[in-house]
N, C-alpha and C positions, 0 to 999 in steps of 0.2 A: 504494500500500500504506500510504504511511502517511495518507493521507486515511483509507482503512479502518480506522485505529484510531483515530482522531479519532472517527472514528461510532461506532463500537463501542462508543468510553468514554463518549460522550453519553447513546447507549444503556443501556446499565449503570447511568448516573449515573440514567437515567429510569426506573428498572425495570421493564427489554423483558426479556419472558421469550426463551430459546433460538430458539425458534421462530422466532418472530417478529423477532427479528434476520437472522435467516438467511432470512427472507423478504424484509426491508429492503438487506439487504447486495449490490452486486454483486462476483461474485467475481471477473475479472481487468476491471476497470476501466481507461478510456483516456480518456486528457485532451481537453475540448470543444475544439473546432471555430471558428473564425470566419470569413465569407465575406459578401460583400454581395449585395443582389438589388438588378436598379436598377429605381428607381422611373417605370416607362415612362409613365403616366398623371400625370407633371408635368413634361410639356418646359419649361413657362414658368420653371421653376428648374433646371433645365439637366440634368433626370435625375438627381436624387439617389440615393445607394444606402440602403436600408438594412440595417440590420446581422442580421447570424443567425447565432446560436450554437448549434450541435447539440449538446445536451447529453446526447445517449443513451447513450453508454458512461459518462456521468459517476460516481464513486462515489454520489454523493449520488441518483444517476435516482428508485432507487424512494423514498427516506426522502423524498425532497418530491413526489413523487405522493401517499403516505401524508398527509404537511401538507398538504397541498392539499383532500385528501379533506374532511380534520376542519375546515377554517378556511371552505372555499366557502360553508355555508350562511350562515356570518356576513354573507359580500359579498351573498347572495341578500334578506337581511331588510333592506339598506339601503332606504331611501323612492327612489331615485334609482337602482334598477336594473333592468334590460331586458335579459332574454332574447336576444331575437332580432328580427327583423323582424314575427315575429307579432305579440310581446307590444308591441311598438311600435304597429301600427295599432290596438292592443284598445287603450291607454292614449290614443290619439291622440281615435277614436271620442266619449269623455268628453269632450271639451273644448269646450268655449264662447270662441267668439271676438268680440268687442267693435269696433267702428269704433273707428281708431289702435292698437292691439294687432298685433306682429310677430314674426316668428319669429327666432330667432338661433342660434347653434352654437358650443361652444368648444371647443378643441383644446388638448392639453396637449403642449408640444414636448418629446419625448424624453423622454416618462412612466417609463419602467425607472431607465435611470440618472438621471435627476432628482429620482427619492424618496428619501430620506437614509434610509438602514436603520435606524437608532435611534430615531427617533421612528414610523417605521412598525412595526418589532416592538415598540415598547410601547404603541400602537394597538390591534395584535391581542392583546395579552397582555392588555389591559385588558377587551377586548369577549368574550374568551374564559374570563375571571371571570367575566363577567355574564352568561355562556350556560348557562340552567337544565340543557338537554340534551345538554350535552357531555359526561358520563359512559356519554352510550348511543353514543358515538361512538369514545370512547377511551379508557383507562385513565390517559394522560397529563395531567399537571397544566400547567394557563396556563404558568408558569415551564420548564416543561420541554418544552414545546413551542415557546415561545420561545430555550431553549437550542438546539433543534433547528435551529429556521428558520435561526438564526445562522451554524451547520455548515454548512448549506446556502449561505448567501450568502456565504461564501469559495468565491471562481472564480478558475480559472486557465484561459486558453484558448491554444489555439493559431493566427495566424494565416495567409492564404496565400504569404506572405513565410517561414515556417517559424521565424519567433520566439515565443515565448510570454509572454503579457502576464497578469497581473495586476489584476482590479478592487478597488481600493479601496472605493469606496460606490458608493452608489446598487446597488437591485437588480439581478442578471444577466437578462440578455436570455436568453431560453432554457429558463430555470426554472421550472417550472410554479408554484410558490409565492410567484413572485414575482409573479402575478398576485394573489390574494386580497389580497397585502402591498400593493401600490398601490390597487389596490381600497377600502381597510379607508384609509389615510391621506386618499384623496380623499374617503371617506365621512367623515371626520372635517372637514375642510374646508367641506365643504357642512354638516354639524350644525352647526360654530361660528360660519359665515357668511356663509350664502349660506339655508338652509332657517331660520332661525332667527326669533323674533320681534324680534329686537335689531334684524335685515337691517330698513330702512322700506323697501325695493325685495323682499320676500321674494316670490316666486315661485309660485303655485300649480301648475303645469307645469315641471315637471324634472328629467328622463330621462338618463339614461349609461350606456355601454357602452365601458370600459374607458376612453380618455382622451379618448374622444368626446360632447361632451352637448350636447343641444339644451332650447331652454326658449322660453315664448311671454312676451314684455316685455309688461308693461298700464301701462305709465307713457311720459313724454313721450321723446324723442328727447334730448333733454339729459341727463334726469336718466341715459337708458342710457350716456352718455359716462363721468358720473361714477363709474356703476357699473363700467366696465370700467377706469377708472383706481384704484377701489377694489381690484379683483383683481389689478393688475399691482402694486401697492405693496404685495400684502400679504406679497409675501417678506418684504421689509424690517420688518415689523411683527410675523411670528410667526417662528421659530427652524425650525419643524419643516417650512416649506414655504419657505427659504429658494433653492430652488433650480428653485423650478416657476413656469414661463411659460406664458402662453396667448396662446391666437390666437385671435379671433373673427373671423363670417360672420354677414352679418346678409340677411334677406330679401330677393329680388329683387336684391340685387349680387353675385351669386355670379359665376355664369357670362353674364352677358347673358338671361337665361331668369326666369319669373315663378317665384319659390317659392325652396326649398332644400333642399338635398340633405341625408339622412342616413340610413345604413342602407340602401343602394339604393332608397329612397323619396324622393321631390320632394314636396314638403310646400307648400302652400300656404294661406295666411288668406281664407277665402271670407267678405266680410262681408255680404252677403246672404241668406244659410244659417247664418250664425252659427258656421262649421265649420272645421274642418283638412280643406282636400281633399288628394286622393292620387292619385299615378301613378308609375310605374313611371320608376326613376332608372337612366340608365346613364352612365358617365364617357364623357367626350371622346375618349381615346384606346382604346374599344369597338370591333375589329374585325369583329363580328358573323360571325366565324366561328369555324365548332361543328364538331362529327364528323359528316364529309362525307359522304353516301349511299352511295359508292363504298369508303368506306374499310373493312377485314377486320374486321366487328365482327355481332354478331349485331342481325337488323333489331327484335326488342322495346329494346334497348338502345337505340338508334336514334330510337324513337319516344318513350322514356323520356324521350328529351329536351327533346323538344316538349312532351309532357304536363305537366312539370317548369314550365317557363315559363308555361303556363296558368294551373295549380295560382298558383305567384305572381302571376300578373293577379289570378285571382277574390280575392286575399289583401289588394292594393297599392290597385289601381285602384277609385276610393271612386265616379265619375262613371259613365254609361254610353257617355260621349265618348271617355275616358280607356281605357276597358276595349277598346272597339271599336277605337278609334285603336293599343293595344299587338298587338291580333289581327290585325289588318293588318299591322301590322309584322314579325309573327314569322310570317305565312305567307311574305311576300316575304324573309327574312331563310332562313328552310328550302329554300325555291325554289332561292333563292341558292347553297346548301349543295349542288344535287344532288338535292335529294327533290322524287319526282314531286309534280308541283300536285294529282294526283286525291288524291294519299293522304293529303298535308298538310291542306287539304278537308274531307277524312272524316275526319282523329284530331279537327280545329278543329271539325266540326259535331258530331260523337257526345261532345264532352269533356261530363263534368257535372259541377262545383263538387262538392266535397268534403263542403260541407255538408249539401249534396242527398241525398248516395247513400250516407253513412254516420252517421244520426244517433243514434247508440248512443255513450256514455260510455268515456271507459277504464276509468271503474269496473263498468261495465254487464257491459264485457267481462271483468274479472278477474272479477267476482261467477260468471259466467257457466261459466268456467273452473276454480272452486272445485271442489276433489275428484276431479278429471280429471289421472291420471297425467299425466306430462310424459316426452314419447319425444324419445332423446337425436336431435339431427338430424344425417343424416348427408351431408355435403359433399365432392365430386370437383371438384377445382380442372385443368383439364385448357386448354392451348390453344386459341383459334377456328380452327374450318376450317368453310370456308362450306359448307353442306347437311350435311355430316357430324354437324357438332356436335349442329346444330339434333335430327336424327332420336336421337342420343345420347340429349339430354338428355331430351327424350319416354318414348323405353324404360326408361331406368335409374328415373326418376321413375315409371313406371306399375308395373315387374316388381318394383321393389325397395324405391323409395321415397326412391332417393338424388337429392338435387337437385345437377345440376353449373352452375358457374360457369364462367364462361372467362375466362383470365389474358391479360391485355395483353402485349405487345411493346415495347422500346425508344421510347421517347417523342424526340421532335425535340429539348425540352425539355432530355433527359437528355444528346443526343447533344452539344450546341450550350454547354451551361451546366457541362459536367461537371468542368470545370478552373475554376470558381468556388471550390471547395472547396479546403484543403488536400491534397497530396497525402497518402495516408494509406499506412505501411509496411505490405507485404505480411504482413509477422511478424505484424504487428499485429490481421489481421482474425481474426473470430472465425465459427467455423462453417462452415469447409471443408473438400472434399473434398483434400488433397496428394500430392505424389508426390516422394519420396525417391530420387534417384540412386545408384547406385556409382561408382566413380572405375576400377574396374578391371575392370567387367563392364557388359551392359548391362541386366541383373538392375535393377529398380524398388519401391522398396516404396513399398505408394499404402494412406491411410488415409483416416480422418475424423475430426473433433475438433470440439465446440462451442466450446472453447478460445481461444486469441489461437493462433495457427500456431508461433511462436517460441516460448512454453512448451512448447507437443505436441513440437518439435524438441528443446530442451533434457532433458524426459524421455527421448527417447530415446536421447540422448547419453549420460544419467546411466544407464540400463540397461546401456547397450551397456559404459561402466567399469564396472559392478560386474557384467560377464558373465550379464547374464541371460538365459538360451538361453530363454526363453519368447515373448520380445521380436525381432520377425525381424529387424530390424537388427542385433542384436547376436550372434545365430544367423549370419547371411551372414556376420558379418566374423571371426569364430573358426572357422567351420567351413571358410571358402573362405578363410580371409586375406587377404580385401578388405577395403580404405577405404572407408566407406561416406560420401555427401558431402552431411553433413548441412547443408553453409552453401549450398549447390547446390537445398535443397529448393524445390516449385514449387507453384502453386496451379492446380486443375484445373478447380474449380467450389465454389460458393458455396453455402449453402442452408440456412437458419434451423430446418427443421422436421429432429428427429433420424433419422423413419423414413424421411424420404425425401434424406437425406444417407447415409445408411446405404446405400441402394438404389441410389444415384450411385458409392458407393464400390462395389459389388459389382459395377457394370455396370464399371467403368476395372478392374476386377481379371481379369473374362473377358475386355476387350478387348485387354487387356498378356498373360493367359496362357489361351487359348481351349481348349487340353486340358484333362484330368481331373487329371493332375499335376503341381503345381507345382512348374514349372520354370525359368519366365522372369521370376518376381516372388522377393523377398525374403518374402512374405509367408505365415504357416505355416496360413491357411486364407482362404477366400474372402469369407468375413465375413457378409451376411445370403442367407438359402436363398433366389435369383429365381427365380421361372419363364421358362420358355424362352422363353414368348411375349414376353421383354426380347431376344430376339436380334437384331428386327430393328433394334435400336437401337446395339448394337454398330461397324459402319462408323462412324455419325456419333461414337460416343463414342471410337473411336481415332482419326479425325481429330481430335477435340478435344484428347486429349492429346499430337499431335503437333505442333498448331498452339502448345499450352502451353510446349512445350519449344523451339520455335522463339523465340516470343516471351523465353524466358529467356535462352537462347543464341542470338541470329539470325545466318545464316549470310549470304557476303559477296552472294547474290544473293536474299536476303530485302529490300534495301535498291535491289537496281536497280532 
């Protein structure tokens, strides 16, 4: 809360109309997160973790998606930036390679907390003056947006030890604003000395994506020594990059393998073609297993995957050694997975490169699409069952027009990793379905709230002292003079969307009181009108809220 007014008055101070604050604002905010992932693709350093900060519940979540929004094109107009792997082979493509000319890579160790926040937000403040079209983007001024970012980069987190730590500098890990801000000081870096004409080593090739960059040397093996002694000494020499290391990688010493990795692309200096060739890069620690033939999932899904990896052949793979050699590989890699050899065959022979079977513009097709209502689409998110779904999704899509999707199941991932996280209080989460105890009946009252659960409780606490008979908590305990045991409430189920948290609450209210009169719930109506056709869902939903109640209370032969 009081972070909330920390924003609020930023706000104010930046003249954010009502609205618009209230779009920026999250209303019951909860403190990020910290947990490590380890880093399984580098045993030769013993598994490092890295770090992750969930900052979703953060007060600040939306005000620096908003930053983010307005500062990204800035990082987009750097000379030194790269999309994705596409814009990588298109910029690769252009280059002319020379006999003794090599490829190299530098890496920024611990890019977040390495950038000192003060010299990066006067960075963006500077480049955000000189942006003609930043008024079409925001009403906020450089300076005020700069206050903002500032808001932003005070972090507090929590870790799984259940202490709470404090960043000082460098920006947070987790912040989406704290991309553009690193982004916006490395591009400052390379303008003052690296892209420059001052540089006598300047560069015609050189590419980054986030604190990754690759560049092609045209000068001797020497002079690249002193050049990379030049970056390593230049903390010492500028203030504002006092804290930024790199690592380099220089061609053909990577891994034992000709070329170098970047981007999941293997990059090589062809000097006979004068060219950067290309092929398809995978790390060493690559299990080449995908979703298995056998496993409950719908078979275009399935085959999505394969198509997927093609798609990146005709994208990566520059040779037709290279192209060949990756389709071999991903058929015997498929095989491997479970999927018949006839079928893997037939997606590999019938695939056609993208640029074959669609060569129309995105502008071709907006032009195209000019004047042409826009029909809202309408989406059924429903479980896989194998043949059922499939004839589903067929009929609803032909009779009505709605496209269904199928929702996953529990991941390994989730099952095996899940205590990586802090644990996090029940009171705490937000958007569930509850169920409220008595103390002297077996009467339940079960709700729903978008809320954190511990406010929804507290409401109801403060209802039930000022006697509000509208409130069924507070009805049960005047009218029958029960205790009602609000430190006892329990969590039933979970569920982000309101109308179908609503519809989880209606089903636990028929399955707690299955008459027409409420008589076994505290609760003074049923909440949203279901149709019957939810009946047969009932069993499973009073199992579920019996297993809930077990797990809150577990009895002595829950444990044998």
């Amino acid at each position: 809360e009081v972070k909330n007014k920390v924003i609020s008055a930023a706000l104010k101070e930046a003249g954010t109309d009502k609205e618009k604050m209230k779009e920026l604002s999250v209303a019951h905010p909860q403190m990020a997160s910290m947990y490590l992932q380890i880093k399984h693709h580098k045993p030769e350093k013993g598994f490092p973790g890295r770090e992750v900060v969930a900052q979703t519940g953060d007060a600040t979540y939306h005000l620096s998606k908003e930053l983010t929004r307005i500062t990204q094109p800035l990082v987009e107009r750097l000379p030194s930036f790269i999309r994705n792997t596409d814009h990588l082979v298109q910029l690769v493509k252009q280059v002319t390679v020379l006999p003794g000319n090599f490829l190299f890579s530098m890496d920024v160790v611990a890019m977040y907390p390495s950038v000192q926040r003060e010299p990066a937000l006067r960075e963006m403040e500077d480049q955000l003056s000189k942006d003609p079209k930043l008024k079409e983007r925001t009403k906020w001024k450089p300076k005020q947006i700069k206050r903002l970012a500032e808001v932003c980069f005070e972090t507090h987190f929590v870790f799984i030890n259940g202490k709470t730590y404090t960043q000082y500098d460098g920006t947070p890990i987790g912040k989406s604003i704290s991309g553009p801000a690193c982004d916006l000081l490395m591009g400052a870096l390379e303008r003052d000395y690296i892209l420059t004409r001052r540089n006598k080593w300047k560069p015609d090739f050189w590419v980054r994506i986030k604190d990754d960059t690759l560049s092609l040397w045209r000068h001797s093996r020497e002079e690249f020594e002193m050049f990379k002694e030049e970056l390593k000494t230049l903390k010492h020499r500028d203030e504002r990059f006092k804290n930024i290391d790199f690592t380099f990688e220089v061609e053909n010493e990577v891994d034992g393998k000709p070329g170098i990795p970047f981007c999941d692309v293997r990059l090589m200096c062809d000097y006979v073609k004068a060219c950067i060739r290309r092929e398809v890069y995978r790390k060493l620690s690559n299990t080449f297993v995908y979703l298995n033939e056998k496993s409950n999932g719908p078979q275009y899904l399935k085959d999505g995957i394969l198509r997927g990896f093609l798609h990146r052949n005709d994208i990566v793979s520059s040779t037709p050694e290279a192209h060949a050699k990756e389709l071999e590989l991903l058929a015997n890699i498929f095989i491997r997975n479970g999927y018949d050899p006839e079928r893997v065959d037939r997606i590999i022979s019938s695939w056609v490169p993208k640029a074959e079977r669609d060569n129309t513009t995105r502008e071709d097709r907006e032009t195209e699409t000019q004047g042409q209502e826009e029909e809202a689409r309408v989406v059924l998110k429903v479980p896989y069952v194998k043949g059922a779904s499939e004839k589903l999704k067929k009929s609803l899509k032909k009779a009505a027009g709605v496209d269904v999707v199928f929702s996953g199941g529990v991941s390994i991932k989730q099952k095996l990793c899940a205590k990586l996280k802090p644990a996090k209080d029940p009171m705490e989460k937000q958007g569930t379905v509850y169920m409220i105890p008595c103390k002297d009946c077996s009467r339940p009252y079960i709700g729903e709230t978008k809320q954190p659960l511990g406010v929804r409780v507290k409401q109801h606490k403060a209802k039930t002292a000022a006697a509000d008979m509208l409130n069924g908590p507070a009805y049960h305990t005047f009218h029958h003079d029960h205790k009602v045991d609000f430190e006892g409430a329990l969590i039933l189920d979970t569920e982000k969307q309101t109308w179908l948290r609503k519809t989880k609450e209606a089903l636990f209210i028929r399955a707690a009181n299955p008459g027409r009169e409420l008589t076994q719930v505290m609760n003074q109506d049923r909440g949203y009108t279901i149709s019957k056709c939810w009946d047969w869902a009932i069993p499973e939903t009073r199992r579920k809220m019996e297993w809930a109640q077990r797990k809150k209370n577990p009895r002595p032969s829950d444990h044998s």
